[in-house]
SEKE-741968 format. One record per residue (C-alpha): x, y, z; residue in three letters. Coordinates in steps of 0.001 Angstrom, whole numbers, plus 524288, in hexadecimal, padded with zeros to 5 digits. Layout:
XYZala/...
This chain:
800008000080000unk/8044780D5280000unk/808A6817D4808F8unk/806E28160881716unk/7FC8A81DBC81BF8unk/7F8AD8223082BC5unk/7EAB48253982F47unk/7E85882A0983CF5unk/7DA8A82946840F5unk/7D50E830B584DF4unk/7C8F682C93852B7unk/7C02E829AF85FE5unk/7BB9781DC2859D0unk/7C7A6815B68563Eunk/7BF6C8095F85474unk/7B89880F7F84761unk/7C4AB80CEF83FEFunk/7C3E87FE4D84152unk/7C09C7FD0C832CFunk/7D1148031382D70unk/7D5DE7F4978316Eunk/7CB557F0498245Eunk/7CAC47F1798141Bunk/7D6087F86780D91unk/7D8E4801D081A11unk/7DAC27F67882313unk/7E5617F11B817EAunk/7EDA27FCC8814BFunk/7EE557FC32822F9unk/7F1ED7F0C0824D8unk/7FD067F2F68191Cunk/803177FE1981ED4unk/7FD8A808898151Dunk/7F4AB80E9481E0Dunk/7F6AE80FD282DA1unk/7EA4E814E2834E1unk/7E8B6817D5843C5unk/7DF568198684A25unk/7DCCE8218E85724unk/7D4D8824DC862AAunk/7D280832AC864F0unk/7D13282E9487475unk/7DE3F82C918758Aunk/7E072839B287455unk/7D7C583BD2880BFunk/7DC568403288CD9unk/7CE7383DFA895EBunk/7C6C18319F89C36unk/7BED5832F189274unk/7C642833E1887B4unk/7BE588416888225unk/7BF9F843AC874ECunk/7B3E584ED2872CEunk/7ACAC85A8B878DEunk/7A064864068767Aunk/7A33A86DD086C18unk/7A4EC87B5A86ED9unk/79B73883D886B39unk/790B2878B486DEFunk/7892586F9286502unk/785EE860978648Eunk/79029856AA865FCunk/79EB18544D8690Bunk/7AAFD85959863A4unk/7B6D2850CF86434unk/7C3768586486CDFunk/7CEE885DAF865CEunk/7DA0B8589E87263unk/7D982849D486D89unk/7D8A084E0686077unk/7E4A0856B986118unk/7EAE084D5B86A39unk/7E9618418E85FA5unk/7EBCB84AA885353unk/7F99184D6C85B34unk/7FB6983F2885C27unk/7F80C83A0D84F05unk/7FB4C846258461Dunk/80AB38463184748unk/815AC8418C83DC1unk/81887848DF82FA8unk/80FB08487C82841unk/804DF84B6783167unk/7F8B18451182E7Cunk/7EB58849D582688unk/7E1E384B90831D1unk/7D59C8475182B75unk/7C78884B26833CCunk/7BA768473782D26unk/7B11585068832E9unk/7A345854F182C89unk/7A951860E782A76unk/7B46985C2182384unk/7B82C85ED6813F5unk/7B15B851E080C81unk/7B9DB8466680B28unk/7BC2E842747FC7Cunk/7C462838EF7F52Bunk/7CE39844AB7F3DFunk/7CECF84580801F1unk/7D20C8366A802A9unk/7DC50837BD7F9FDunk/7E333844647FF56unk/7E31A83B2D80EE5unk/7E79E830CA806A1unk/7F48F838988033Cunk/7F6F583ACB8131Funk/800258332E819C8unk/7F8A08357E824D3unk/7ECFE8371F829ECunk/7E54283AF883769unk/7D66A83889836B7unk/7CCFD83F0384104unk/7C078838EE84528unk/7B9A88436E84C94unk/7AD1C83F33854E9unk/7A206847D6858A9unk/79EA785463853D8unk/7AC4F8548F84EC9unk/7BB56859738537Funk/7BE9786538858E7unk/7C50086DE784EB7unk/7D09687159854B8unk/7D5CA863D88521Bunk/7D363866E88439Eunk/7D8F787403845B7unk/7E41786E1984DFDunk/7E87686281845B0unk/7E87086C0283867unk/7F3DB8732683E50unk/7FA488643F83DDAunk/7F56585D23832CBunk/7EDC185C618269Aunk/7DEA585AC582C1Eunk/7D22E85768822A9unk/7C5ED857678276Bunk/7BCC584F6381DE0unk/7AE1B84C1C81E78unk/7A95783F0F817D2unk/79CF8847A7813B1unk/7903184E7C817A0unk/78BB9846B7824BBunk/7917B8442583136unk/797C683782838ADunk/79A788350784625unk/7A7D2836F38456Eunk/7B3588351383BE8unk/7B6608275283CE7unk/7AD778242A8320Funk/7B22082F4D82B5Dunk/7C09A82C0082C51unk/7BE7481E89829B7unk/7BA278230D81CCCunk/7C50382C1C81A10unk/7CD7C8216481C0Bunk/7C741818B481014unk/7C95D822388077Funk/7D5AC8248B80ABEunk/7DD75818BA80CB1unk/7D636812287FFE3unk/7DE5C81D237F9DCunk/7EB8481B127FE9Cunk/7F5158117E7F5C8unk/7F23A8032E7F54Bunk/7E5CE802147FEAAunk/7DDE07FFF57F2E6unk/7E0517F4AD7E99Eunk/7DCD27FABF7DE49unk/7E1928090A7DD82unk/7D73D80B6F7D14Dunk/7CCB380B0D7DBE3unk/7D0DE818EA7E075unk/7D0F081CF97D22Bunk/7C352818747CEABunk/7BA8E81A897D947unk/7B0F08257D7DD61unk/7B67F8328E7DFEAunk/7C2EC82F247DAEFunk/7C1D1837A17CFBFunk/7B5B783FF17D60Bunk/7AB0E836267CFABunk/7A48D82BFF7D75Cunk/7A89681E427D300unk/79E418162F7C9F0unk/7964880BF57CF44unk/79E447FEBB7D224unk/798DB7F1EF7CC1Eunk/79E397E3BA7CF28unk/799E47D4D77CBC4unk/7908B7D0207CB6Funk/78CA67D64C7BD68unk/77E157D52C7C0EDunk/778EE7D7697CD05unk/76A6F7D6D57D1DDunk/768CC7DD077C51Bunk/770ED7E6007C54Eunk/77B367E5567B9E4unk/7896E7EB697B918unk/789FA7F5917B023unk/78D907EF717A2A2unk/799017F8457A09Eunk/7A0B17F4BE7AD33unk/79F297E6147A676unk/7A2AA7E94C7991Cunk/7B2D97EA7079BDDunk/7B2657F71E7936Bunk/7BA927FE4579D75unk/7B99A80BCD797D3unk/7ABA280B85797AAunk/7AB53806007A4BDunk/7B446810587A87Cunk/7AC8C81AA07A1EBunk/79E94814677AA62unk/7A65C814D77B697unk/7A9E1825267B2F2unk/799F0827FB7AF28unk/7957B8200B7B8E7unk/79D7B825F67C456unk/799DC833EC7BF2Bunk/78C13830D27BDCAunk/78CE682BBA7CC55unk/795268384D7D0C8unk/78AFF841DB7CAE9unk/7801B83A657D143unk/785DC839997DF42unk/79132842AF7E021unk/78EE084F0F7D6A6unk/79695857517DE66unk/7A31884E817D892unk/7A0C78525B7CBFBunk/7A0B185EF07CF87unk/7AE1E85E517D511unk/7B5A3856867CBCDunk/7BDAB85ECC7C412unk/7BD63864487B61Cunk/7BF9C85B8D7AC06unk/7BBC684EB87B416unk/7B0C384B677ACBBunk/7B094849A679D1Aunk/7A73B84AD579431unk/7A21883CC7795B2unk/7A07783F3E7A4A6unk/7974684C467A2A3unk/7916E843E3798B9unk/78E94838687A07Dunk/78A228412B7AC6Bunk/77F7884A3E7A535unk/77C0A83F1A79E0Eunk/7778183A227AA8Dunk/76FF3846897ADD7unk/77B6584CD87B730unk/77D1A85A137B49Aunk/78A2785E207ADA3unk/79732860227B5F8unk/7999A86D577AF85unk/7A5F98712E7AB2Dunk/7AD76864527AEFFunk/7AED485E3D7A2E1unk/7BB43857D779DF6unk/7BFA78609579178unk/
């Protein structure tokens, strides 16, 4: 595999991360391409009962975790050259894309956060910013419980990214938001089923017209569930096939982002 890579992972809930032993994280693991630790926030806790959070100031509903075990563990875990990419998912956080997996997939190292509550205090935001490189991420429009879910998740998408954890490297290539469309729908054996056939051109062998059914059929899926892709990809990513395909379909036209 490739490059060895350290996670750090900071958490009051150290039994959620049971599932990095399994699948493709649990091997590059076990290979030595990726080293992940896991901690307890309450070790950083200096009372009987081990306190990690406190009313807000100002007032409102719910619990805000303390910034003294946070600073105390951020001063434990954050040292050495490079220092690591302090990662927080938080509701308020920038959205996580595939870009995003890919620019934590370059680190060496990397600190994740799972706050609890109504959230962490942000002076240990503030705090570790004068130390590291921090991103705060959100997953999307809702709210968890706490970040554990949400870091689990940032970890799929980026260890599958890093050299050699996936055995076939054309999988990162072809799949959705790779290239900012959504992948086309996936078929296997058998050819018939309940009914339902496989489309005839992912059995004909004719791989540039499969090719070219994978490309309409992953824009026609893009425009119906994700417009606001389209909108973003950049000038000259679609061709005249692709408008053709999409208004064909009854999607209005992309504008002015047609291939010369």
């Amino acid at each position: 595999m490739g490059a060895r890579v350290r996670v750090d992972i900071v958490t009051i809930f150290p039994e959620y991360f049971a599932p990095l032993e399994l699948s493709l994280i649990g091997r590059a693991r076990q290979a030595g391409a990726l080293v992940v630790e896991v901690h307890d926030l309450r070790t950083w806790t200096h009372d009987v009962h081990r306190t990690v959070d406190d009313s807000p100031y100002g007032g409102g509903p719910g619990m805000v975790m303390r910034p003294e075990p946070w600073g105390e563990a951020l001063d434990a875990l954050a040292g050495g050259d490079p220092p690591p990419r302090l990662v927080v998912p938080t509701p308020a956080g920038v959205p996580f894309r595939q870009e995003t997996a890919r620019e934590l997939a370059a680190q060496p190292r990397l600190l994740l956060a799972c706050g609890r509550y109504e959230g962490i205090d942000e002076r240990v935001v503030e705090y570790a910013a004068g130390r590291m490189p921090v991103t705060e991420v959100s997953l999307g429009d809702y709210v968890l419980f706490g970040g554990e879910v949400a870091v689990l998740a940032v970890l799929e998408a980026v260890v599958r990214l890093l050299p050699g954890v996936l055995g076939n490297a054309e999988s990162l290539v072809e799949e959705s938001h790779a290239s900012g469309v959504l992948e086309a729908p996936l078929y296997t054996k058998p050819a018939q089923w309940r009914g339902l056939p496989v489309p005839e051109v992912l059995r004909s062998g004719d791989h540039g017209r499969i090719a070219r059914w994978r490309r309409d059929q992953g824009l026609l899926r893009t425009a119906a569930r994700r417009p606001d892709l389209l909108a973003a990809l950049p000038a000259g990513a679609l061709d005249e096939r692709d408008v053709t395909v999409l208004t064909g379909a009854g999607f209005p036209p992309p504008g002015e982002r047609v291939a010369e």
